[in-house]
C-alpha positions in Angstrom: 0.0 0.0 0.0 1.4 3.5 -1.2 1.2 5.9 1.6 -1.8 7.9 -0.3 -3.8 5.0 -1.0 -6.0 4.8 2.0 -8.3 1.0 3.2 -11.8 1.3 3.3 -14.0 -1.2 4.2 -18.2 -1.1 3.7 -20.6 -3.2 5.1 -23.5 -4.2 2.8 -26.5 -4.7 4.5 -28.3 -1.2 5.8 -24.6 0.5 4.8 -25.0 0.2 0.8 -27.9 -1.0 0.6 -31.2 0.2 2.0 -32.1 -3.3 4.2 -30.9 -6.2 5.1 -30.5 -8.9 2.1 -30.3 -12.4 3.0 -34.3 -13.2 4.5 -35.0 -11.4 0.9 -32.3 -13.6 -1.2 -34.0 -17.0 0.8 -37.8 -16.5 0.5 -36.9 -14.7 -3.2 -35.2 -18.5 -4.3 -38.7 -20.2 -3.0 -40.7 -17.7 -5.5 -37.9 -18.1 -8.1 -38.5 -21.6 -8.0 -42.3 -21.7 -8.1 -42.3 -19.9 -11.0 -39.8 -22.3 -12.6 -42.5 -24.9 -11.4 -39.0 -26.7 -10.1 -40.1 -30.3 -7.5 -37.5 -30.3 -4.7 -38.0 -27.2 -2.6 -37.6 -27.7 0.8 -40.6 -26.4 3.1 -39.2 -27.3 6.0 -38.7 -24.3 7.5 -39.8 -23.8 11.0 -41.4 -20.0 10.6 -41.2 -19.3 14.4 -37.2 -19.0 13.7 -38.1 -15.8 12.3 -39.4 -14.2 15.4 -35.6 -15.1 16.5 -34.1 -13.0 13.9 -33.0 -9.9 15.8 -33.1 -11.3 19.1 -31.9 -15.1 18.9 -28.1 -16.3 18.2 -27.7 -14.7 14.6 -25.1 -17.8 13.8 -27.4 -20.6 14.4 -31.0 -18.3 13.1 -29.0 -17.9 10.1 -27.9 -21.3 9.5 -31.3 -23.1 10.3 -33.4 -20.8 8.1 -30.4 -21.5 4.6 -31.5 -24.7 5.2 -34.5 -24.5 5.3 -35.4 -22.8 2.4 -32.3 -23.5 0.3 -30.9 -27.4 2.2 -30.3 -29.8 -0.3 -30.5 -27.3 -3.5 -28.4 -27.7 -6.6 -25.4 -25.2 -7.0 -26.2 -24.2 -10.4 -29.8 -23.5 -9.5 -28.9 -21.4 -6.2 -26.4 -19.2 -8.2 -29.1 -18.7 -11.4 -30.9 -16.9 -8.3 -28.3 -14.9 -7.1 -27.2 -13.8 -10.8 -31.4 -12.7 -10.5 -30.9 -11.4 -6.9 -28.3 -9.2 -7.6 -29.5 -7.6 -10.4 -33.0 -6.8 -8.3 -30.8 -5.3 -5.5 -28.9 -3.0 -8.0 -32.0 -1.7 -9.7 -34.0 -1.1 -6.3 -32.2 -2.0 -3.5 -28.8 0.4 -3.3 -28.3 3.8 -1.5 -27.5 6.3 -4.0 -25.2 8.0 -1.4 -23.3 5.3 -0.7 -22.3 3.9 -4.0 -21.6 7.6 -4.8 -19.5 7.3 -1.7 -18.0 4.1 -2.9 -17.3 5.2 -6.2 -15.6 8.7 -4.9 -12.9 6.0 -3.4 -12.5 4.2 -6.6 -11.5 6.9 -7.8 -9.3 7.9 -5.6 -7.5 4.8 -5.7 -8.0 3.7 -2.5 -8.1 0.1 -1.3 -12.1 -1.3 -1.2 -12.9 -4.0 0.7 -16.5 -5.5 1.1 -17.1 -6.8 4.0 -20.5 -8.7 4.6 -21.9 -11.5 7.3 -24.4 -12.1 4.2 -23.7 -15.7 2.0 -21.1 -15.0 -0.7 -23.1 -17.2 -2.9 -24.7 -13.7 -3.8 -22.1 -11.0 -2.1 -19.0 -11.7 -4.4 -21.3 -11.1 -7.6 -22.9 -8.2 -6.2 -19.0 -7.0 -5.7 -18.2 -8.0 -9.1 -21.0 -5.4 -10.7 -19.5 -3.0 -8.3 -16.2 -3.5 -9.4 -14.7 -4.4 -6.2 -12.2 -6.9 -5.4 -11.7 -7.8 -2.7 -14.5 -9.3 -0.8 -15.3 -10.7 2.5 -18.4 -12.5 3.5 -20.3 -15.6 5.5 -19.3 -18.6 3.3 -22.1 -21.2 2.1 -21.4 -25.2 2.6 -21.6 -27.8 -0.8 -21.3 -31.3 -0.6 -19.5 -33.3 -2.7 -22.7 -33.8 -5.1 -23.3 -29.9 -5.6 -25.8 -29.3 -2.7 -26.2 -26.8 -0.6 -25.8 -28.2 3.4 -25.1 -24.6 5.8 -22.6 -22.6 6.5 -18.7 -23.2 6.0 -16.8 -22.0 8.9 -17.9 -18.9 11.1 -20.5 -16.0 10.4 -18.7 -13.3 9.1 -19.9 -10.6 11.7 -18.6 -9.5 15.5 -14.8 -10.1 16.2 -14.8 -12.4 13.4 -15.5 -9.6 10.4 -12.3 -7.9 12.0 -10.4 -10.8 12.1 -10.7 -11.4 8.8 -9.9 -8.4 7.7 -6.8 -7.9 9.6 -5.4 -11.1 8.6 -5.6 -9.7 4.8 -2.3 -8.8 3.6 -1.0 -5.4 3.8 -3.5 -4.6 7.1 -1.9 -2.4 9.8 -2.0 -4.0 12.7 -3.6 -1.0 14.7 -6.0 0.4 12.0 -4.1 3.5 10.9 -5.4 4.1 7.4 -8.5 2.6 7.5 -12.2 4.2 6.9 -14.9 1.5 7.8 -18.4 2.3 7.4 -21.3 0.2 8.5 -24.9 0.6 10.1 -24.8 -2.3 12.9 -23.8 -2.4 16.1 -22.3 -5.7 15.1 -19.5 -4.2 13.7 -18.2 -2.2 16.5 -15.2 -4.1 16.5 -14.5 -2.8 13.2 -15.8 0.8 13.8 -13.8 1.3 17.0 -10.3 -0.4 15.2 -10.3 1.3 12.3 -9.0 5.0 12.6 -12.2 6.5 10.7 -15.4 4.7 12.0 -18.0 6.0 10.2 -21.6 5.1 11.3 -24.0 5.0 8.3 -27.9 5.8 9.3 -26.7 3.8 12.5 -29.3 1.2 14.6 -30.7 2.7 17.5 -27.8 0.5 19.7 -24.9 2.3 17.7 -26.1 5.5 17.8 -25.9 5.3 21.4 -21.8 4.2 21.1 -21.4 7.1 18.6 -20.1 10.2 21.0 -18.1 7.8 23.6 -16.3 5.8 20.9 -15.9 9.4 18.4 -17.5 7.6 15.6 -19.0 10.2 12.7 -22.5 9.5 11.7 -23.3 9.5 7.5 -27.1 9.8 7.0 -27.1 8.4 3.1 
């Protein structure tokens, strides 16, 4: 990294885009497929584990509720969604401000990093359109046959989105250099490491870390 060239990292969900993608990206692949009149969808899904979403262990919610609507799926059939999904979230879904934001560091030359604790099955080809390259995200499980069975490895989100990003090469050790905007509390490990935390239309529980931790506040 030249010493101009600055890191910034962007959350997706609530931070680019203007709510939260995956519950869309699951129940979207259950319409997809009805309209494809395609045998094999799993219905299993117990709908209470919704009521967990914002309150329950975000690791296991997550898990249970990709395999319940998407277990046992095809890969090529998941990712003919996603090419689908992604296009719907670029024509409706985006925050003006903040791909205008993004792109202002493009051009800059800065380094841009997306990090996401939504599925990459769908995050590195919404990355891709955006022309970014280096991505970071919750990885999706395949058996040997194709299928999709969970989650590989740990939800990208907490200690473990920072994690990850410091162990990318080139990553000061104490932040210095880095912008990191996001919306979620969840990422106040980032926010707080990085030396410009930026809070983008922040949750009601950041807001209230903004002034103690000297985080600035974007409203996109």
């Amino acid at each position: 990294m030249s010493q101009s060239q600055r890191i910034v990292v962007f959350d997706l969900d609530v931070t680019l885009t203007r709510y939260d993608t995956f519950l869309p990206f699951v129940i979207g692949y259950l319409r997809y497929q009805r309209k494809r009149r395609s045998v094999g969808v799993s219905w299993r899904l117990p709908w209470n584990l919704l009521r967990f979403w914002r309150w329950g262990d975000r690791t296991w919610v997550k898990t249970q509720v990709l395999r319940s609507f998407v277990g046992g799926q095809p890969r090529d059939r998941v990712e003919a969604w996603a090419d689908r999904f992604v296009d719907e979230l670029l024509e409706d879904a985006m925050r003006e401000q903040g791909v205008a934001q993004l792109r202002e560091h493009q051009e800059a030359g800065d380094r841009v990093i997306l990090a996401s604790a939504s599925f990459d099955i769908y995050v590195a080809r919404l990355a891709e359109k955006l022309h970014i390259n280096e991505v970071l995200a919750t990885r999706a499980a395949w058996s040997a046959r194709g299928r999709l069975v969970g989650m590989d490895g740990e939800n990208c989100r907490d200690d473990e989105k920072l994690r990850r990003i410091k162990a990318l090469d080139g990553m000061p050790e104490d932040g210095r250099g880095v912008t990191a905007y996001s919306d979620s509390h969840a990422d106040l490990p980032l926010l707080s490491w990085a030396e410009n935390g930026v809070a983008v239309c922040p949750s009601k529980r950041l807001f209230h870390q903004v002034g103690g931790l000297g985080l600035e506040v974007a409203r996109w």
